[in-house]
PDB file of N, CA, C, O and CB in Angstrom:
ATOM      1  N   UNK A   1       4.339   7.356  21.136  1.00  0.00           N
ATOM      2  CA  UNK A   1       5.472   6.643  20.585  1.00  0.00           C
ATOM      3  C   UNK A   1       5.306   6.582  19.074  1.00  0.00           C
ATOM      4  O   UNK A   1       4.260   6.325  18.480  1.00  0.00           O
ATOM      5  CB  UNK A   1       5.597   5.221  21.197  1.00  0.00           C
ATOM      6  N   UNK A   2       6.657   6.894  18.467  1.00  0.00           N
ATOM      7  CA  UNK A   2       6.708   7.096  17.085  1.00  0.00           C
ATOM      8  C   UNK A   2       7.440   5.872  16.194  1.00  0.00           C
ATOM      9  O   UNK A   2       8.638   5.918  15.913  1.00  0.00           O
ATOM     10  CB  UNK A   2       7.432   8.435  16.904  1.00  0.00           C
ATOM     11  N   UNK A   3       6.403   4.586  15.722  1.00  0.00           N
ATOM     12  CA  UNK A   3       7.614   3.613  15.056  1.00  0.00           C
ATOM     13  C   UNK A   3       7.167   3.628  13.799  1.00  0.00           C
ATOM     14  O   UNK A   3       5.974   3.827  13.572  1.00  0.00           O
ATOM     15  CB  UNK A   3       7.825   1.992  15.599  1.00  0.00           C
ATOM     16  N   UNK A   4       8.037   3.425  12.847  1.00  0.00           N
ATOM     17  CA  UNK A   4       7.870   3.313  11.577  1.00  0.00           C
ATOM     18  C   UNK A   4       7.624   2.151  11.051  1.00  0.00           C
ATOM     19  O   UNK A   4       7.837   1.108  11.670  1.00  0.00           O
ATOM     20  CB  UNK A   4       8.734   3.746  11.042  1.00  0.00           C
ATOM     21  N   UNK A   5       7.023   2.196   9.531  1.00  0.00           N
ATOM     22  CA  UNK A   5       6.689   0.754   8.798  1.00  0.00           C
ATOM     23  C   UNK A   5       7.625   1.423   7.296  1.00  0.00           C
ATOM     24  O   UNK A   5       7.585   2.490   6.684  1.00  0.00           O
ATOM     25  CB  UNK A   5       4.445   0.265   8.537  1.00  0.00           C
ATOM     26  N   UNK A   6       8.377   0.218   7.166  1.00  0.00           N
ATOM     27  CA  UNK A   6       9.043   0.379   6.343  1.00  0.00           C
ATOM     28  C   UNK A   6       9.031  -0.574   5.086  1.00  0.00           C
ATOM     29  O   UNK A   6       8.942  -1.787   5.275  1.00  0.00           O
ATOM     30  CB  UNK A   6      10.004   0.491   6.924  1.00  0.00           C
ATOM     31  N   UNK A   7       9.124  -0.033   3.730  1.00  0.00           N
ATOM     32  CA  UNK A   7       8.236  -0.398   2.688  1.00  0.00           C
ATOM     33  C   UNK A   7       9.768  -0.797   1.467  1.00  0.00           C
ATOM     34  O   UNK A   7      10.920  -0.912   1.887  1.00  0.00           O
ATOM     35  CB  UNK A   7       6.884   1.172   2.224  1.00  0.00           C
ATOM     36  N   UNK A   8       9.475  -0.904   0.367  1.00  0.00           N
ATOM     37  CA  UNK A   8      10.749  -1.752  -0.364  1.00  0.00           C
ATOM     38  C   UNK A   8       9.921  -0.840  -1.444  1.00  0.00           C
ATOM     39  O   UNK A   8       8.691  -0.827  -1.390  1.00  0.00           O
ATOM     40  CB  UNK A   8      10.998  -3.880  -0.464  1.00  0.00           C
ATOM     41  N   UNK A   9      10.884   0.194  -2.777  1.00  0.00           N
ATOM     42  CA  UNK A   9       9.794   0.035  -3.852  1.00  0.00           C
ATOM     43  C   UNK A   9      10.685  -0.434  -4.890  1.00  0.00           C
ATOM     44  O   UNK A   9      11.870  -0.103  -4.897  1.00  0.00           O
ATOM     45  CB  UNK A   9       8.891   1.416  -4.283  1.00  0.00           C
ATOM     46  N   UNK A  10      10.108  -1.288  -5.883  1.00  0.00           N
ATOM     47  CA  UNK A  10      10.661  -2.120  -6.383  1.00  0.00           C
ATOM     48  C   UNK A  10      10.197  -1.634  -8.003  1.00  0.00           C
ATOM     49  O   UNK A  10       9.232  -2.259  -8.443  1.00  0.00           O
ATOM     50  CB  UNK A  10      10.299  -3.513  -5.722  1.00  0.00           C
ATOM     51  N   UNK A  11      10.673  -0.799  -8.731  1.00  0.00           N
ATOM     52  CA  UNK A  11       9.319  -0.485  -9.785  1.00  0.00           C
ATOM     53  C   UNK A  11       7.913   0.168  -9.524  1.00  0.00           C
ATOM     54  O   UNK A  11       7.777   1.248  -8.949  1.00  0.00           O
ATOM     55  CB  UNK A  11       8.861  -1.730 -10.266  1.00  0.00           C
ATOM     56  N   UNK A  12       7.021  -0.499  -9.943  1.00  0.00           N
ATOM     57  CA  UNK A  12       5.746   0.101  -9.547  1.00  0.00           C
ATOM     58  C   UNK A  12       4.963   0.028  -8.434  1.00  0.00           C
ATOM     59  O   UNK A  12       3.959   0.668  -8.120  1.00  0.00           O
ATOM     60  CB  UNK A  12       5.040  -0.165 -10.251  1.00  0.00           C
ATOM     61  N   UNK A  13       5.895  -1.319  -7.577  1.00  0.00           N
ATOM     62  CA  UNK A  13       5.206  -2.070  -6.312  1.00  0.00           C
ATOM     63  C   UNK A  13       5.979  -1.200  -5.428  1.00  0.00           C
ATOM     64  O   UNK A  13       6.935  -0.474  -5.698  1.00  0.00           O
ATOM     65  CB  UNK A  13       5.425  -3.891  -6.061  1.00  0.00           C
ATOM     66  N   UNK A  14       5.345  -1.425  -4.256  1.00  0.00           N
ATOM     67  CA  UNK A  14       5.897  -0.927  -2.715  1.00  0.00           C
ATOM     68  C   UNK A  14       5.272  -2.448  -1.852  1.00  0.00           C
ATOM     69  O   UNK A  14       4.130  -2.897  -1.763  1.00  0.00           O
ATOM     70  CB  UNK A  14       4.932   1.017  -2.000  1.00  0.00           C
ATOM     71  N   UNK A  15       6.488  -2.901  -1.351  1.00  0.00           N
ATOM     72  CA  UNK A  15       5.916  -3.834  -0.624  1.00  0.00           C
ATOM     73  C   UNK A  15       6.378  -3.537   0.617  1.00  0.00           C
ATOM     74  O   UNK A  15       7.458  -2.979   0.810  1.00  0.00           O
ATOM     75  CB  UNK A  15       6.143  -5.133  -1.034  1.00  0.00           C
ATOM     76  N   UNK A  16       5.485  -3.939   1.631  1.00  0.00           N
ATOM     77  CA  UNK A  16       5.560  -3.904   3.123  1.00  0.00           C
ATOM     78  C   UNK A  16       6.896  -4.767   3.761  1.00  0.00           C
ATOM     79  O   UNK A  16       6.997  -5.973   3.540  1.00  0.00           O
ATOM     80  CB  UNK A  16       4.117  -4.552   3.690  1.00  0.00           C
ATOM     81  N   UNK A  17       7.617  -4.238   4.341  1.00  0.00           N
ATOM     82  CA  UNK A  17       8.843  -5.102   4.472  1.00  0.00           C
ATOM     83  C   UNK A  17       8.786  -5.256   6.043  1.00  0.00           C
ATOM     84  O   UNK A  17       9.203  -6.351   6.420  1.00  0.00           O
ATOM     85  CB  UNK A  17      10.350  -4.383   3.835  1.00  0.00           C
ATOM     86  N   UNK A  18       8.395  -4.468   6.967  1.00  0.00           N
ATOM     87  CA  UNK A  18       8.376  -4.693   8.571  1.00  0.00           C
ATOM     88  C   UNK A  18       7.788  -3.122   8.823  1.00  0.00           C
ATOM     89  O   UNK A  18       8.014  -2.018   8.327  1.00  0.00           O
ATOM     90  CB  UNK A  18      10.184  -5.123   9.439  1.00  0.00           C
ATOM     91  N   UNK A  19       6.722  -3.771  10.100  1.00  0.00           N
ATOM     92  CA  UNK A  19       6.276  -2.638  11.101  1.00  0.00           C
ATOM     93  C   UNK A  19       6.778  -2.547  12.587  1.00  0.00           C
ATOM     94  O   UNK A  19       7.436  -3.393  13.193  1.00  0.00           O
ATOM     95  CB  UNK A  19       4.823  -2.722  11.221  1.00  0.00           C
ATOM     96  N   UNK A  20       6.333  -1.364  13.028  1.00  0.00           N
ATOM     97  CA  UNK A  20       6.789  -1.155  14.421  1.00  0.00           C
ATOM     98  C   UNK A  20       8.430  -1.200  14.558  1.00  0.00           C
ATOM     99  O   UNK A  20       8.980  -1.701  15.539  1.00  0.00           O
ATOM    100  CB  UNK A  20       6.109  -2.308  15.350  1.00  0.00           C
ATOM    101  N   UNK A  21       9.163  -0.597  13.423  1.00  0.00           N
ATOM    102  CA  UNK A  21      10.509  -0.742  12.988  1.00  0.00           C
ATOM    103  C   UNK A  21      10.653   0.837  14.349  1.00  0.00           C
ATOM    104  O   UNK A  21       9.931   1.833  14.400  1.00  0.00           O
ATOM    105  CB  UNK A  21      10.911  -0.574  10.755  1.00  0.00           C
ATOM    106  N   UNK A  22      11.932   0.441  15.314  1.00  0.00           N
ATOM    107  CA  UNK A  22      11.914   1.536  16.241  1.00  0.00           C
ATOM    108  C   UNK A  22      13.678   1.778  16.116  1.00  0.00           C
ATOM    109  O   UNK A  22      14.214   2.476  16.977  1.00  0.00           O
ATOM    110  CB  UNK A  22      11.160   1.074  17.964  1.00  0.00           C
ATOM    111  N   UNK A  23      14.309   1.317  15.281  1.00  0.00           N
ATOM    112  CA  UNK A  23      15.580   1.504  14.798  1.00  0.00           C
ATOM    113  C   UNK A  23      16.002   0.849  13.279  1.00  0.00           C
ATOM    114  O   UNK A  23      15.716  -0.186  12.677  1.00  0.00           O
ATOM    115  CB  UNK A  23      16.425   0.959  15.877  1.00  0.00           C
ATOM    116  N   UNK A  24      16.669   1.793  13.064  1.00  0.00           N
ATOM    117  CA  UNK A  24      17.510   1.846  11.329  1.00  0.00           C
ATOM    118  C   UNK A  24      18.851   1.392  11.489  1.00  0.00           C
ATOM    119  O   UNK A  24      19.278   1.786  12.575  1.00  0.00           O
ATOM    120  CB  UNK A  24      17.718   3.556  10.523  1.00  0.00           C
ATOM    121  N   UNK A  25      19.675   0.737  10.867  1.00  0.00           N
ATOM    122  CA  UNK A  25      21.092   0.744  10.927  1.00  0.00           C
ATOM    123  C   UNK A  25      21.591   0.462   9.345  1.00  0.00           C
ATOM    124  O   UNK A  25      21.408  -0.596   8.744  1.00  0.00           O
ATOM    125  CB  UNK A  25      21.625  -0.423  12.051  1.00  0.00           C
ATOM    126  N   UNK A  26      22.174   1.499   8.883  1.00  0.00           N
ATOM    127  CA  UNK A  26      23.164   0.916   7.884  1.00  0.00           C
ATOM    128  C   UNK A  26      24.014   0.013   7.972  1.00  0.00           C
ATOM    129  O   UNK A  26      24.700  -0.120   8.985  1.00  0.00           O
ATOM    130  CB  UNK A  26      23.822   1.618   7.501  1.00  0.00           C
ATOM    131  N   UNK A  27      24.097  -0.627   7.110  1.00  0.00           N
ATOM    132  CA  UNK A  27      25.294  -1.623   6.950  1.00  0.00           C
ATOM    133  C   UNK A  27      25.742  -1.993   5.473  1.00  0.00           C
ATOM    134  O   UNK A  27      25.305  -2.811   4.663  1.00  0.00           O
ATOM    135  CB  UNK A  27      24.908  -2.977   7.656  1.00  0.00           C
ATOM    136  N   UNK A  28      26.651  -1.191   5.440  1.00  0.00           N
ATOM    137  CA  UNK A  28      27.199  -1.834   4.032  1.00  0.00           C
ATOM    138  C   UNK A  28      26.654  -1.195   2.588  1.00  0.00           C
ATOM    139  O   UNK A  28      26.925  -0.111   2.072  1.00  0.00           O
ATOM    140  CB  UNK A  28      26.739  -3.452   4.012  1.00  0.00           C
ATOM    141  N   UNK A  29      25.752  -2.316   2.114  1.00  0.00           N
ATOM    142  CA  UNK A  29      24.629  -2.118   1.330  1.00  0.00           C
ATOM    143  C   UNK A  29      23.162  -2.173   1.570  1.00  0.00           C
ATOM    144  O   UNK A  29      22.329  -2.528   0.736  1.00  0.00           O
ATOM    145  CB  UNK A  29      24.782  -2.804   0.549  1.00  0.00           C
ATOM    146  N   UNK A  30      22.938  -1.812   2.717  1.00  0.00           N
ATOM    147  CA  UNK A  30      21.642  -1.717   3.015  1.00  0.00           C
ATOM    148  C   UNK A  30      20.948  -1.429   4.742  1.00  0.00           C
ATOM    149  O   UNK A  30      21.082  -0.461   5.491  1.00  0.00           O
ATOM    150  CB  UNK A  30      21.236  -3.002   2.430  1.00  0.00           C
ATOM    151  N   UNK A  31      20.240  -2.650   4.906  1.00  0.00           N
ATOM    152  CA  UNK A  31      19.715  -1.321   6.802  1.00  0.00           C
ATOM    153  C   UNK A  31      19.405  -2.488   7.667  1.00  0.00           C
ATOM    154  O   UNK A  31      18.597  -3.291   7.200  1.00  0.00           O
ATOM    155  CB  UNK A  31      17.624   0.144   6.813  1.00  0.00           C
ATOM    156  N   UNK A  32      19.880  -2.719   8.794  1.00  0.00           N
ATOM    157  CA  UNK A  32      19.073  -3.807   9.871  1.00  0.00           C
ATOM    158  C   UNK A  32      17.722  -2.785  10.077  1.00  0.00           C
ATOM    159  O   UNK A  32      17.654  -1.558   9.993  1.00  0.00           O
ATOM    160  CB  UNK A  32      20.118  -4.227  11.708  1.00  0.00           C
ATOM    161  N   UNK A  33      17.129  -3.361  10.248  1.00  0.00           N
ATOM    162  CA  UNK A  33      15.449  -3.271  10.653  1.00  0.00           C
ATOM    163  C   UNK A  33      15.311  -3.783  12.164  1.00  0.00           C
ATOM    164  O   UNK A  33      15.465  -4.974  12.431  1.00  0.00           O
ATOM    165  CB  UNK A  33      14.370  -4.390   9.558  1.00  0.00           C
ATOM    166  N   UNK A  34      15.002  -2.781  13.182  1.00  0.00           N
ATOM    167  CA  UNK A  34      14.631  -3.516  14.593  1.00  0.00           C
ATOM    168  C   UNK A  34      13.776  -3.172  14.933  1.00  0.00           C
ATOM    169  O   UNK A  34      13.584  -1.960  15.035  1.00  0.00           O
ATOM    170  CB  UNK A  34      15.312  -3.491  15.652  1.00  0.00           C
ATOM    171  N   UNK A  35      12.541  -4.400  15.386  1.00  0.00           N
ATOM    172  CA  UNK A  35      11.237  -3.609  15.487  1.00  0.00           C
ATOM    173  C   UNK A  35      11.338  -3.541  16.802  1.00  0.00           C
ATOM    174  O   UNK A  35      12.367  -3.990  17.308  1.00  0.00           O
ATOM    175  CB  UNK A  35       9.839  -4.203  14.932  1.00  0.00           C
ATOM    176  N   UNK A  36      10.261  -2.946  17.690  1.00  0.00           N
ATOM    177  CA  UNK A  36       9.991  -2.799  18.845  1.00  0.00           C
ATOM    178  C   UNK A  36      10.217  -3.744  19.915  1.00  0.00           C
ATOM    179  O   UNK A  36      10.821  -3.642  20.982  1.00  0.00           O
ATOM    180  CB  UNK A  36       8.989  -2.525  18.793  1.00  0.00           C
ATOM    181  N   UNK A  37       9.660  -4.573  19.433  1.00  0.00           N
ATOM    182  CA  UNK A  37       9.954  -6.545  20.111  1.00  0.00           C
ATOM    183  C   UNK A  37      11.531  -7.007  20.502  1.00  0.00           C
ATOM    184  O   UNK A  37      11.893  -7.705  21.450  1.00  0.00           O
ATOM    185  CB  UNK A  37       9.535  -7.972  18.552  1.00  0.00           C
ATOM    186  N   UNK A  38      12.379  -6.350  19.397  1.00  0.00           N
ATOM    187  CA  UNK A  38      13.537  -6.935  19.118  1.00  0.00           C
ATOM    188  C   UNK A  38      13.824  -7.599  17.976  1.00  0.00           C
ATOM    189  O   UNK A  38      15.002  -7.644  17.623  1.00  0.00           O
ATOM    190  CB  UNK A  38      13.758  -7.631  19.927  1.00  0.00           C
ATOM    191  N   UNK A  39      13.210  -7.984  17.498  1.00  0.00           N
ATOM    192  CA  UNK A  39      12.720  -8.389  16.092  1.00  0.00           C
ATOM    193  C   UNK A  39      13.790  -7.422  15.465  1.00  0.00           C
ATOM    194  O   UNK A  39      14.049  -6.244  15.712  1.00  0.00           O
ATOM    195  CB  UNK A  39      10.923  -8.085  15.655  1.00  0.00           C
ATOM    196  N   UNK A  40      14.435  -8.502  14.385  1.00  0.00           N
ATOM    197  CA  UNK A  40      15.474  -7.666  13.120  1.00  0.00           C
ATOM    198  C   UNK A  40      15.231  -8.279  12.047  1.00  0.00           C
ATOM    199  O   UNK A  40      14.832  -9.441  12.110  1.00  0.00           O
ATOM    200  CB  UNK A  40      17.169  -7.689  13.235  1.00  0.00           C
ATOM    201  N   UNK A  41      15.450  -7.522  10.574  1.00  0.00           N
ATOM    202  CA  UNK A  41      15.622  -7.725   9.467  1.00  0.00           C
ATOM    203  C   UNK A  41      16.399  -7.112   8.796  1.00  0.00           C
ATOM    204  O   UNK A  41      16.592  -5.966   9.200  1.00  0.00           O
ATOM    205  CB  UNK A  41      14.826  -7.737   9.047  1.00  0.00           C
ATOM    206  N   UNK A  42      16.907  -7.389   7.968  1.00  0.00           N
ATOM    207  CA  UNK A  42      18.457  -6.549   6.938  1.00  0.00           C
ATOM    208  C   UNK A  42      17.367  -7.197   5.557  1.00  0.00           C
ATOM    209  O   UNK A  42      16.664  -8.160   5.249  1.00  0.00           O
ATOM    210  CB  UNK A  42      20.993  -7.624   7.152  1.00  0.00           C
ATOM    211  N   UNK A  43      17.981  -5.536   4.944  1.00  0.00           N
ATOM    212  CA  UNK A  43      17.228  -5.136   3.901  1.00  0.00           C
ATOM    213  C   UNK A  43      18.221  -4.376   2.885  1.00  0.00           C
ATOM    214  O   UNK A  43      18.938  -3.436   3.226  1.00  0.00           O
ATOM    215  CB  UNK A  43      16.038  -4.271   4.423  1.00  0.00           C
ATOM    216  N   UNK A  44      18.151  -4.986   1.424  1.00  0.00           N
ATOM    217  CA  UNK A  44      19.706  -3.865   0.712  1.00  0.00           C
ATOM    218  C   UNK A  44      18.562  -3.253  -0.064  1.00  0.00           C
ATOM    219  O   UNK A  44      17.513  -3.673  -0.551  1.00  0.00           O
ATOM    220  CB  UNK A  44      21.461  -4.736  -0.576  1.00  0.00           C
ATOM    221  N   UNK A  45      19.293  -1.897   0.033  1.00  0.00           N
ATOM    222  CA  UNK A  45      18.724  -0.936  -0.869  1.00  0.00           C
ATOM    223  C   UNK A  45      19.082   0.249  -0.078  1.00  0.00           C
ATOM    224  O   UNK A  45      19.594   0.292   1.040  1.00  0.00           O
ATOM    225  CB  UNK A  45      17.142  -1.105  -1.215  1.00  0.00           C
ATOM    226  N   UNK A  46      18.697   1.268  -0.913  1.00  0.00           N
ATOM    227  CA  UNK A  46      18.798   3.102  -0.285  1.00  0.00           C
ATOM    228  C   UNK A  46      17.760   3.845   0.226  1.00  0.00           C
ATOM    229  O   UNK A  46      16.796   3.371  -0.374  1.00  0.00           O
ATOM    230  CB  UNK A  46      19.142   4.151  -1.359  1.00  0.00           C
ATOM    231  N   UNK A  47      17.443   4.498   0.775  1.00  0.00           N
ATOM    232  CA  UNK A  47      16.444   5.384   1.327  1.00  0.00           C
ATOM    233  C   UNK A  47      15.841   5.945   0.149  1.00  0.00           C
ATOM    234  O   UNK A  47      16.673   6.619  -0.459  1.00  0.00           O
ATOM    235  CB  UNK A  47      16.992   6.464   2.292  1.00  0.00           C
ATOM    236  N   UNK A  48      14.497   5.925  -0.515  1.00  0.00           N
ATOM    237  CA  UNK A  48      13.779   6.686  -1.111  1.00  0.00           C
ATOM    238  C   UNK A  48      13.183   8.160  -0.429  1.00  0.00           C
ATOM    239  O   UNK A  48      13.292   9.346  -0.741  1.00  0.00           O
ATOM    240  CB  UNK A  48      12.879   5.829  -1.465  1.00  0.00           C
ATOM    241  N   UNK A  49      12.517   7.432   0.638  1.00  0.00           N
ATOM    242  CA  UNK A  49      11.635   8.782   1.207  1.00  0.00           C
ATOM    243  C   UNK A  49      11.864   8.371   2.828  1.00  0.00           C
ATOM    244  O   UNK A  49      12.506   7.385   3.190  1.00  0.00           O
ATOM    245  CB  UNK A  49       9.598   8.860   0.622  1.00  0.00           C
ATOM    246  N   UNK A  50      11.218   9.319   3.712  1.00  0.00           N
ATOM    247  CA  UNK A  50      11.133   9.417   4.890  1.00  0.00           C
ATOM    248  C   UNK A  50       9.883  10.156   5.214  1.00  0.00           C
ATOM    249  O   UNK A  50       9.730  11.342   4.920  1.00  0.00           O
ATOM    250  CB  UNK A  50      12.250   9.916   5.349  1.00  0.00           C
ATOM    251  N   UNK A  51       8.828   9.302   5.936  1.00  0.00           N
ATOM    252  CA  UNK A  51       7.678  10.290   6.806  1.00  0.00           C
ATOM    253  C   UNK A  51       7.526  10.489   8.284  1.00  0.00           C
ATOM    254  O   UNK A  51       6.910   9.591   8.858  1.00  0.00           O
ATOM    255  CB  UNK A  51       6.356   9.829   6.547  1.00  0.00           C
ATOM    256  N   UNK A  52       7.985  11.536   9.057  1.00  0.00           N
ATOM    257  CA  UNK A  52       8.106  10.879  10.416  1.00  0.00           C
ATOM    258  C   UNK A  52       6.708  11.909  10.621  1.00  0.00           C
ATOM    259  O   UNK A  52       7.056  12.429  11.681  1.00  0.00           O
ATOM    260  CB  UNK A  52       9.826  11.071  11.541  1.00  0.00           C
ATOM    261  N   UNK A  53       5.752  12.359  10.397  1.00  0.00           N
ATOM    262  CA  UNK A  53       4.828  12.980  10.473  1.00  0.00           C
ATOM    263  C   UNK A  53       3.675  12.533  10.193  1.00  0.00           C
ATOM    264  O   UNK A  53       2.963  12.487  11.196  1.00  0.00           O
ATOM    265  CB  UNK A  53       5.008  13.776  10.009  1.00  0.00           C
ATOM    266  N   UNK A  54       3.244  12.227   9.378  1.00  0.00           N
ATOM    267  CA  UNK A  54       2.152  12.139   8.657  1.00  0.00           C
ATOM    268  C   UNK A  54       2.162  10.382   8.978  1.00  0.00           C
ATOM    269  O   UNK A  54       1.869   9.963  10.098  1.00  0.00           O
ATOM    270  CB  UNK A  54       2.280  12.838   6.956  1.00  0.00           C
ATOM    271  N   UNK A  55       2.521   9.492   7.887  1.00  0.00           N
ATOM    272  CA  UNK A  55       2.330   8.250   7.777  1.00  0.00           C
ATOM    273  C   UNK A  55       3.424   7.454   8.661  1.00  0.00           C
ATOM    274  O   UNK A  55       3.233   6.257   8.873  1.00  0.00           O
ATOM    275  CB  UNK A  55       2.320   7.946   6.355  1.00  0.00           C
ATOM    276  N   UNK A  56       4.501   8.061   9.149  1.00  0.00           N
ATOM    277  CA  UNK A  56       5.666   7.299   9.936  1.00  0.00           C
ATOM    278  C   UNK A  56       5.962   6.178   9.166  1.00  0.00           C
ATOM    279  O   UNK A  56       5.871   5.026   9.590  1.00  0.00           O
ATOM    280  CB  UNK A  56       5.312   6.813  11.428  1.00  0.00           C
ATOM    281  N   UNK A  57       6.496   6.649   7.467  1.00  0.00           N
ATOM    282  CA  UNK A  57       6.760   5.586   6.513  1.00  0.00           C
ATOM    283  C   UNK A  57       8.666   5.590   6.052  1.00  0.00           C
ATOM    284  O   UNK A  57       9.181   6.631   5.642  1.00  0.00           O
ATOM    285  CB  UNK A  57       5.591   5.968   5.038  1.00  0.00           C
ATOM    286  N   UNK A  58       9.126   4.861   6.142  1.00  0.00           N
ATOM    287  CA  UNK A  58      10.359   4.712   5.243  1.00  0.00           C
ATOM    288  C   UNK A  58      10.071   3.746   4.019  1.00  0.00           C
ATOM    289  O   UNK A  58       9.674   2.590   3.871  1.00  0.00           O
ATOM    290  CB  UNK A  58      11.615   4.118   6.114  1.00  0.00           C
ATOM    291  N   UNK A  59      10.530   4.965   3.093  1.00  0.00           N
ATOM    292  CA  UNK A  59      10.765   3.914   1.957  1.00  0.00           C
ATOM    293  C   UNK A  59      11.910   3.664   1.052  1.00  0.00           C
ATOM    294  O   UNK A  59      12.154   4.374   0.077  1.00  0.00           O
ATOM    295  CB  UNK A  59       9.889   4.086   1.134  1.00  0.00           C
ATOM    296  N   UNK A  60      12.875   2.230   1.548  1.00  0.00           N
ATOM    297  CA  UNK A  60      13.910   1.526   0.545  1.00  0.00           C
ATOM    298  C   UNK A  60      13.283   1.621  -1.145  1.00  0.00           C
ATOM    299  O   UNK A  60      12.206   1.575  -1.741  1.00  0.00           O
ATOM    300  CB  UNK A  60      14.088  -0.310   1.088  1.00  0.00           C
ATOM    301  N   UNK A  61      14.812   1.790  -1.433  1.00  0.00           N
ATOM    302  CA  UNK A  61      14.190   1.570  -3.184  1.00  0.00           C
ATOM    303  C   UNK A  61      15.732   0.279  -3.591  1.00  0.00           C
ATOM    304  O   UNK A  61      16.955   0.213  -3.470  1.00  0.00           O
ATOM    305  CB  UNK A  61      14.268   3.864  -4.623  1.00  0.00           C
ATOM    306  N   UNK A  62      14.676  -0.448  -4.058  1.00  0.00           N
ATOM    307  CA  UNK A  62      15.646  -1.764  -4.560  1.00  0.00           C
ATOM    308  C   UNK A  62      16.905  -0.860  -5.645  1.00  0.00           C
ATOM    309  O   UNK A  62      16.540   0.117  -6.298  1.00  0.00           O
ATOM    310  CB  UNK A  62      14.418  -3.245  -5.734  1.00  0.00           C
ATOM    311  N   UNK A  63      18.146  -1.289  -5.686  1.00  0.00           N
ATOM    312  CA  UNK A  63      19.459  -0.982  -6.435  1.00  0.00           C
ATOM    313  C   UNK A  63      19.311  -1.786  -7.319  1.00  0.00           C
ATOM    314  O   UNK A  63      19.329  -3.013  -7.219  1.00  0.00           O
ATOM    315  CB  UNK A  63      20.794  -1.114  -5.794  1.00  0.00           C
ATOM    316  N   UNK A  64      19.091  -0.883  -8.626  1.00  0.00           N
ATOM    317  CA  UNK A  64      19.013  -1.614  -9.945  1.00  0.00           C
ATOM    318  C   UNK A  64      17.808  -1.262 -10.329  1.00  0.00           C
ATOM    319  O   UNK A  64      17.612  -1.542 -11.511  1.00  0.00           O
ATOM    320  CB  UNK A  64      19.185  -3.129  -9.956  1.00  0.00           C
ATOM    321  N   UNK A  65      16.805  -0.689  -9.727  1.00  0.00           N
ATOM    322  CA  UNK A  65      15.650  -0.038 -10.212  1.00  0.00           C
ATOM    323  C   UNK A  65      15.427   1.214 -10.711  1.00  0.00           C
ATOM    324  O   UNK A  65      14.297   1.543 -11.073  1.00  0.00           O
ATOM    325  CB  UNK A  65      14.950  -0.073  -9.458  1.00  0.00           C
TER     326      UNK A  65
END
């Protein structure tokens, strides 16, 4: 099983925003976050990167950075 941890970069930081994220959803200006549990978070910003290989990382980049 493949879940992602999805990260915020904000400038020079990358902060950890949620793991075991097993769905993405746009909305609007930004993404619900659903982890495995059921667990959600909404997050604004755009897709920087994507790893579904290596690190299984998404990374948001804050708007305005």
């Amino acid at each position: 099983m493949c879940l992602s941890t999805v990260y915020i970069q904000s400038k020079d930081r990358r902060i950890k925003v949620m793991q075991d994220v097993a769905q993405m959803e746009y909305d609007q200006d930004g993404y619900l976050l659903i982890g495995l549990l059921g667990d959600q978070k909404f997050v604004k910003g755009t897709i920087k990167s994507v790893d579904f290989v290596d690190d299984h990382t998404v990374v948001l980049e804050k708007e305005g950075d």
